[in-house]
C-alpha positions in Angstrom: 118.0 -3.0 -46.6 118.1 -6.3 -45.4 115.8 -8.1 -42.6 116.7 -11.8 -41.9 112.9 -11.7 -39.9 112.0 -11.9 -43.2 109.4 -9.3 -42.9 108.8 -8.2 -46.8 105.8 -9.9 -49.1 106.0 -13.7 -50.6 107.9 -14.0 -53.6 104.3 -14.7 -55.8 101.4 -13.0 -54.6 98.5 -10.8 -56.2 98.5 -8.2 -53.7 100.7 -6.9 -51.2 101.5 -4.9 -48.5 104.3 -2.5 -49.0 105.7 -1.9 -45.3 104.5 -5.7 -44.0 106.7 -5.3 -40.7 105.4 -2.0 -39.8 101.7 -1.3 -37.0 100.7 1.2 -39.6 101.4 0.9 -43.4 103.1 3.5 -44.9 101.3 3.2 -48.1 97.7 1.5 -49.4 98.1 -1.9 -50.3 99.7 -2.2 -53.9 98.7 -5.0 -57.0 101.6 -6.3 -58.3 102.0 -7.3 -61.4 102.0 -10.6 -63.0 104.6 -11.9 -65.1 105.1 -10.4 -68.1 103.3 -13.4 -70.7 104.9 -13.7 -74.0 103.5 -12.1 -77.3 101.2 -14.2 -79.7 102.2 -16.7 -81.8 105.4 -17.8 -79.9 106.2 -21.8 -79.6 104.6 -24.0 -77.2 108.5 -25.1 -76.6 109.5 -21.1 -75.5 106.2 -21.1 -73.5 107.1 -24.5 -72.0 111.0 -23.0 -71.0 109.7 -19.8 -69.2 107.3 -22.3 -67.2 110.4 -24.1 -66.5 112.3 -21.3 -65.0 109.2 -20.3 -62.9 108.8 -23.4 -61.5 112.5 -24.0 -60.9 112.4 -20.4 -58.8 109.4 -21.5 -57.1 111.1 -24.7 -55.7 114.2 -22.3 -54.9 112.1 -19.6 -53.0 110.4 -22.5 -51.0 113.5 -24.1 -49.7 115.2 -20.9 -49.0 112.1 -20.0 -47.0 111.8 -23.6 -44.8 115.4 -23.3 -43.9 116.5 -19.6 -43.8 119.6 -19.8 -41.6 120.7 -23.3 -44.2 123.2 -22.2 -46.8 122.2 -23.4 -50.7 124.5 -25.4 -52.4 124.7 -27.1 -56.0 122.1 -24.8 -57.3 123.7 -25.0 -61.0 121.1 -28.1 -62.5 118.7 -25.4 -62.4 120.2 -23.8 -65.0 119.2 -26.1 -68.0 118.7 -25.4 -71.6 114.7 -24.2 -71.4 116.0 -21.6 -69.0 118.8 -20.1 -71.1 115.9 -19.8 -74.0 113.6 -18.2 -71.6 116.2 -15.8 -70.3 117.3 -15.0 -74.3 113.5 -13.9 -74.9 113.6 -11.8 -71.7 116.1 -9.7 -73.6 115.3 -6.5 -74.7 115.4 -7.4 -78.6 117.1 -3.6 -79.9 119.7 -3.7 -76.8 123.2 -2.3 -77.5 125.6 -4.6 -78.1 128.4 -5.9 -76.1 132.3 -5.7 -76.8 131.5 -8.6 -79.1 129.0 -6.4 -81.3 126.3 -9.6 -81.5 123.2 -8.3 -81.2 120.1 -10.5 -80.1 118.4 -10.7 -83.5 122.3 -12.4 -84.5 122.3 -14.7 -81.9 118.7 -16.1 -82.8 120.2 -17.3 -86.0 121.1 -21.4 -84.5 119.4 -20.4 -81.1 119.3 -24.0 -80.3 122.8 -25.2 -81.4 124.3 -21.8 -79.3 122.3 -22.4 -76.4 123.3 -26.0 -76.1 126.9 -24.9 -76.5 126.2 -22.4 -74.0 124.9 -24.6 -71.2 127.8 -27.3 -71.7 130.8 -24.2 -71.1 128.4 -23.0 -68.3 127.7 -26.8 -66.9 131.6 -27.8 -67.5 132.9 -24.8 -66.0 134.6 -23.6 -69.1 132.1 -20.2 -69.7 134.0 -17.0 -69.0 132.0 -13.7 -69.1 133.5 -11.1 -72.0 134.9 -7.7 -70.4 131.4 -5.0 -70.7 131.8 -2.1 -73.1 131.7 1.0 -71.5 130.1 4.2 -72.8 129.4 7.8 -71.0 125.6 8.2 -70.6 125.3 12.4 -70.2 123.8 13.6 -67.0 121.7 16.9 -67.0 124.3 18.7 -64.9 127.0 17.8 -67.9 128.6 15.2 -66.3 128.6 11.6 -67.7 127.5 8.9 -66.4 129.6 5.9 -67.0 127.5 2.7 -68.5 128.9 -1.1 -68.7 126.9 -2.6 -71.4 127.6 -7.1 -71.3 127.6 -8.6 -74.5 124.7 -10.7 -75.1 125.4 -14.1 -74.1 126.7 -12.7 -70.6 123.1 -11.0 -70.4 121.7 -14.5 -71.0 123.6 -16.4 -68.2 122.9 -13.4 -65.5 119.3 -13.1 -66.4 119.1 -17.2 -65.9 120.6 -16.9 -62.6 119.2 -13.6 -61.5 116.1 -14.9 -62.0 116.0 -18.3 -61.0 118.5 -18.4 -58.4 119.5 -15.2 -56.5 115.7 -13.4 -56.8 114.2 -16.5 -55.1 116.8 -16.4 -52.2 117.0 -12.7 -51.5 113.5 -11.2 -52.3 111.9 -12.5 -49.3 114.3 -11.2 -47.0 113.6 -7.4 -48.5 111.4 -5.0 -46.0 108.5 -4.1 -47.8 109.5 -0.6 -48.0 112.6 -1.6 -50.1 111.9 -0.4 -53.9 115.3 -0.9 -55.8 116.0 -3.4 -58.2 113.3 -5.7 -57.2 110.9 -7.6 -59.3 107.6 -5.7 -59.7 108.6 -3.0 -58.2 110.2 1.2 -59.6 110.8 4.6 -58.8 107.5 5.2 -59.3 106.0 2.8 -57.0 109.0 4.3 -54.2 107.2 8.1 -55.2 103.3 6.9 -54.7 104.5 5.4 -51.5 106.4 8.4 -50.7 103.3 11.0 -52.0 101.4 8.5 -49.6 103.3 8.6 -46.2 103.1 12.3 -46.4 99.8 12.6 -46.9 98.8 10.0 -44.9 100.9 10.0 -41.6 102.8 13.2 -39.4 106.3 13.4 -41.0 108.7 15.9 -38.9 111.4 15.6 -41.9 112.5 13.8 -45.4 116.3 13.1 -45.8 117.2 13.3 -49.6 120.9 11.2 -49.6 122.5 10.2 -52.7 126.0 8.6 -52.4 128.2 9.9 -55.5 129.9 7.1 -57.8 128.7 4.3 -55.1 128.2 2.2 -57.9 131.6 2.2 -59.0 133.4 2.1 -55.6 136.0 -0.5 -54.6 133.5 -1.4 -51.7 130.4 -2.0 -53.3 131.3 -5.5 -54.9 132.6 -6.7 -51.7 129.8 -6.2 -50.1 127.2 -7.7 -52.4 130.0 -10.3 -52.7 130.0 -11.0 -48.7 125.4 -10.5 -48.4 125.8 -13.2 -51.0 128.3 -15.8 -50.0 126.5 -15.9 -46.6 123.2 -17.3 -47.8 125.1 -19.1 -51.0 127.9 -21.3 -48.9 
């Protein structure tokens, strides 16, 4: 749900409150928490890269927030080299492997010399994402459930702009009671709220929806398409 008020919690804060807009909060106020720092022993220079991508979404987040009705334009210079190493680490290191079977220990093997190459097809317009492998993921009622896995480099150039583009821009215009996909936020933070509100406040009734296949839809990537294009120009 979206709220152009801008109603929802800063993009980097300790604490916060969950329903912000709201007289009464529907649940206590939650810690969130902080980025994730990388294990021991890692290089000053990987350290130094996912600085580089925090403070790169920081200056995002703060011009999206001074001028929330201007649309944001040439945003690609933030994607440089450091943040394409930061976003590689990210990676979950024993992730299935895309269409291209390279796996993420592989692609360690000349980091540097792919990551440059990366960034100059990205920079020069020539990068072109692979087609995602798809595998059936079974579902308790025996259904399957159908799974696009990217290869890796794809992951690499979503999770750079994911995270240092598009989560600056939309986060803050979340309500505070909005749980999916967000940074810092689960299922299980949705169900403490939820446990919460009932116990807390007079509920009359709880609507349980789930909207079959929405995911794969002809409408659903129009419509992130269009909530996008009208804050990206």
């Amino acid at each position: 749900m979206m709220n152009g008020l801008k109603q929802s919690d800063p993009a980097i804060v300790p604490v916060k409150s969950a329903n912000k807009g709201t007289e009464v909060p529907a649940e206590p106020m939650e810690g969130r928490a902080g980025t994730k720092g990388n294990p021991r022993g890692q290089s000053t220079h990987r350290t130094q890269g996912r600085d580089r991508m925090s403070q790169a979404a920081e200056r995002i987040r703060q011009a999206a927030t001074r001028k929330p009705k201007e649309k944001l334009t040439a945003l690609l210079h933030h994607i440089t080299t450091d943040v394409l190493e930061a976003s590689y680490f990210i990676l979950k290191k024993d992730a299935a492997a895309g269409v291209d079977g390279v796996t993420w220990m592989e692609y360690g093997n000349g980091l540097e010399e792919r990551l440059l190459d990366l960034h100059d097809r990205v920079h020069s317009g020539a990068y072109r994402a692979l087609p995602s492998r798809r595998v059936e993921i079974p579902k308790p009622d025996g259904g399957t459930r159908p799974l696009g896995i990217a290869a890796l480099e794809d992951k690499i150039v979503q999770t750079a702009v994911a995270e240092t583009i598009l989560v600056p821009i939309f986060e803050p215009e979340f309500l505070g009671f909005s749980y999916g996909f967000r940074p810092g936020r689960g299922a299980h933070d949705a169900l403490d709220a939820l446990a919460y509100g009932i116990e807390q406040r007079k509920v009359n009734w709880i609507v349980d929806a789930d909207l079959r296949a929405f995911l794969e839809s002809s409408s659903y990537c129009p419509l992130v398409h269009l909530s996008c294009s009208n804050r990206l120009g």
